[in-house]
C-alpha positions as CSV (number, residue, x, y, z in Angstrom):
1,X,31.6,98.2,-18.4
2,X,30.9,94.6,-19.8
3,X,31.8,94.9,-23.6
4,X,34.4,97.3,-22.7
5,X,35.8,95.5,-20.0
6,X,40.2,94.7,-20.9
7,X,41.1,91.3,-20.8
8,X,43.4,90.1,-18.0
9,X,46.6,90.9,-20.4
10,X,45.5,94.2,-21.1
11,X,44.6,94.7,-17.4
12,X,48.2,93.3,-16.3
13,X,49.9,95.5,-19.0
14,X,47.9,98.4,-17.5
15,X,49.2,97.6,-14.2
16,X,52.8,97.5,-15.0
17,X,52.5,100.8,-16.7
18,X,51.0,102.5,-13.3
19,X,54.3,100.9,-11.2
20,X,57.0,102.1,-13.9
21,X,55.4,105.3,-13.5
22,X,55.0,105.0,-9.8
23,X,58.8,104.3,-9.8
24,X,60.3,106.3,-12.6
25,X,58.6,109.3,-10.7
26,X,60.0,108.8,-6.9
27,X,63.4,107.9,-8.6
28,X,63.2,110.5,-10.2
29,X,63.5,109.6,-13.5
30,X,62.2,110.3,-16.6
31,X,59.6,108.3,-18.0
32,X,60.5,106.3,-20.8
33,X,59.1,106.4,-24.0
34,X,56.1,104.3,-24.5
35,X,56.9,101.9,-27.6
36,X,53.5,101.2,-29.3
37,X,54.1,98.2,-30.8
38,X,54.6,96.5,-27.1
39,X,51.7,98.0,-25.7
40,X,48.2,96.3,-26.4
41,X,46.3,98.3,-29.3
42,X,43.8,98.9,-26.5
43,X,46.0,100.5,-24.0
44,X,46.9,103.2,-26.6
45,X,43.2,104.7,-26.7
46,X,42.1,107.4,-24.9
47,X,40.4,106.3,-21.2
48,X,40.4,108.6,-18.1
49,X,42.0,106.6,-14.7
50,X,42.6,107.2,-11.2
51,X,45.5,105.5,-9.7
52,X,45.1,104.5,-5.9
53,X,48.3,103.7,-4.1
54,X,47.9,102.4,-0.8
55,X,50.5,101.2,2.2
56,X,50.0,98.7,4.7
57,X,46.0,99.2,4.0
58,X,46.3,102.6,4.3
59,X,46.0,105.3,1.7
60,X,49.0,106.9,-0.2
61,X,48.0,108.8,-2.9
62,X,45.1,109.4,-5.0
63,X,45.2,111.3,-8.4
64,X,43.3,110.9,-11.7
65,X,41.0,112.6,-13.8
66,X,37.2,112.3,-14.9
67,X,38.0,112.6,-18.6
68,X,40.1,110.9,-21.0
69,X,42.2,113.2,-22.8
70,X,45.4,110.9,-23.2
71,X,46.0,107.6,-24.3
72,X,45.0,104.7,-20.9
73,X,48.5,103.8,-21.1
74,X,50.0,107.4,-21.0
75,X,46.8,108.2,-18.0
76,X,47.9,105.8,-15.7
77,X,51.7,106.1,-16.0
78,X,51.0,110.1,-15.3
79,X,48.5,109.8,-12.4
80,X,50.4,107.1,-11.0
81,X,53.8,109.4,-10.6
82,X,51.4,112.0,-9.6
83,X,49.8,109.7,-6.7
84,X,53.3,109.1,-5.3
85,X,54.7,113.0,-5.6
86,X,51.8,115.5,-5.9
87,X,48.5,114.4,-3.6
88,X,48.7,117.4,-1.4
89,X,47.3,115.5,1.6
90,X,50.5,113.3,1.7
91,X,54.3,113.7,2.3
92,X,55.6,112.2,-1.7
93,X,56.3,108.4,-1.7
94,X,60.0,107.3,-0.7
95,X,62.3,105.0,-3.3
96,X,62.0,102.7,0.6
97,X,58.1,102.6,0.8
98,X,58.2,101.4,-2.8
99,X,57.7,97.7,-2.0
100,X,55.2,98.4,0.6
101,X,53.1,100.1,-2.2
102,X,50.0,98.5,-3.3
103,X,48.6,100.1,-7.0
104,X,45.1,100.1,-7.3
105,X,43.7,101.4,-11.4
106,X,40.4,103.0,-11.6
107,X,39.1,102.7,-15.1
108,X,36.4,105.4,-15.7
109,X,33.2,105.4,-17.9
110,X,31.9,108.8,-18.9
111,X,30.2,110.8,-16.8
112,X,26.8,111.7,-17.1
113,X,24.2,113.7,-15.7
114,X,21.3,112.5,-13.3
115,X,18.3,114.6,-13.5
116,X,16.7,114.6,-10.2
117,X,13.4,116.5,-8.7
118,X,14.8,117.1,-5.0
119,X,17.0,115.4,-2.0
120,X,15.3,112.2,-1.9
121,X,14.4,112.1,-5.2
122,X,18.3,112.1,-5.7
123,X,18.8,109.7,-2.9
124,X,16.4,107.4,-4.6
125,X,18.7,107.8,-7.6
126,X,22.4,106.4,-6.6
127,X,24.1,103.3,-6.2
128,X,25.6,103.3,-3.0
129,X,28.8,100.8,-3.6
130,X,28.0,101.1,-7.6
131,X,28.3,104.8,-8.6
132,X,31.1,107.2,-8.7
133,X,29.9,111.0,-8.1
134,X,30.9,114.2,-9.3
135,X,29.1,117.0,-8.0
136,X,29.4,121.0,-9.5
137,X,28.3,124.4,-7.7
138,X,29.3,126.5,-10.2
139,X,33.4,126.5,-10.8
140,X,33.9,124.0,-7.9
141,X,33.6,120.7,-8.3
142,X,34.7,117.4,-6.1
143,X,34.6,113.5,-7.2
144,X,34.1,110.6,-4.5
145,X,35.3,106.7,-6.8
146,X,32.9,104.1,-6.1
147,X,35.6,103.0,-3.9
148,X,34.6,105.7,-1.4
149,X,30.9,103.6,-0.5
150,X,33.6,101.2,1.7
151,X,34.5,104.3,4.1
152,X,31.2,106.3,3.7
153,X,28.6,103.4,3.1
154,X,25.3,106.2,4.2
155,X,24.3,108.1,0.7
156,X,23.4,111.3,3.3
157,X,27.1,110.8,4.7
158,X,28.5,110.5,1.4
159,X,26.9,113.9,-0.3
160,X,27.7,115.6,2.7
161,X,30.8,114.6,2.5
162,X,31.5,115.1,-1.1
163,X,30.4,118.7,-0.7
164,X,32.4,119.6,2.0
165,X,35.3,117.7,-0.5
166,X,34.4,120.6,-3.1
167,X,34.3,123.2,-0.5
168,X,30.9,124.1,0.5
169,X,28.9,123.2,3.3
170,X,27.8,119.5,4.0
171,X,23.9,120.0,3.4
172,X,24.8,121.9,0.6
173,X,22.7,119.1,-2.2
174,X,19.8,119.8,0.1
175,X,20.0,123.5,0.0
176,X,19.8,124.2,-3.6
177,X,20.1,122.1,-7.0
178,X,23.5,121.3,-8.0
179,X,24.9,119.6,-11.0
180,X,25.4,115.8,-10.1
181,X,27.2,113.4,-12.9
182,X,27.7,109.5,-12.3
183,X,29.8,107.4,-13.8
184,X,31.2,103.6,-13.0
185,X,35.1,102.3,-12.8
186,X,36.6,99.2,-13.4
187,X,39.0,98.4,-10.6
188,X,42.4,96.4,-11.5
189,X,44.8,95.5,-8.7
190,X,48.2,94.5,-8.2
């Protein structure tokens, strides 16, 4: 994402919109409207995100989605509230903790499909550090952000743990062929 990339007022406007949505949500409020003409032209285009809130270094909340269906701006006020109230792994964020919270926005690129002729040959084929996944078996599917590389830095350790994400067994990409998209973020940060 080079030509693409939002300038640092666009990526601070972003920002802002991911912690009023962080905080209208555990206040439980609703979201005010957005008001176009204060929003960059940008902003108001459809983009997929994933909104990262951590605590003391430690994760929070994670929600977003592959595929931008919604304006940016609306995306990352949405998955933001939805970080802080509905990531099933974690009690929902406290109107206290909300100082202590840290917003990280993912900024997706399409995904799109690697053809590959085997394990290694797929091995051979990702960026470990650089690519997002998405991996399919049929209905099921499971995502790992780039960000992920930083906790599960071996590509072996990584698929086996994105297939145990989507529900099937860790060796599962070596078993059979399964549909495998990449895709790259941008990462903005409080």
């Amino acid at each position: 994402m080079t030509e693409d990339t939002l300038s640092p007022e666009e990526q601070i406007a972003l920002l802002k919109l991911a912690r009023q949505g962080l905080e209208f949500g555990v206040r439980g409020e609703p979201l005010p409207q957005l008001a176009p003409d204060e929003i960059p032209v940008r902003l108001l285009e459809p983009g997929a995100t994933f909104v990262t809130l951590t605590k003391g270094g430690q994760l929070r909340g994670c929600i977003g989605t592959l595929d931008p269906y919604r304006s940016l701006a609306d995306d990352v006020r949405e998955h933001a509230m939805a970080a802080a109230l509905k990531d099933y792994r974690f009690p929902q964020v406290q109107s206290a903790e909300l100082d202590e919270i840290n917003i990280e926005v993912s900024r997706l690129t399409s995904p799109h499909p690697i053809e590959y002729d085997g394990p290694d040959d797929l091995l051979a084929k990702i960026q470990p550090g650089v690519d997002g996944l998405v991996i399919r078996d049929g209905p099921r599917r499971a995502t790992f952000l780039p960000q992920v590389w930083e906790k599960l830095p071996d590509p072996v350790d990584f698929l086996n743990q994105l297939c145990r994400k989507m529900g099937g067994q860790p060796d599962l990409w070596r078993i059979r062929p399964l549909e495998i998209e990449v895709y790259w973020v941008e990462k903005y940060y409080e």
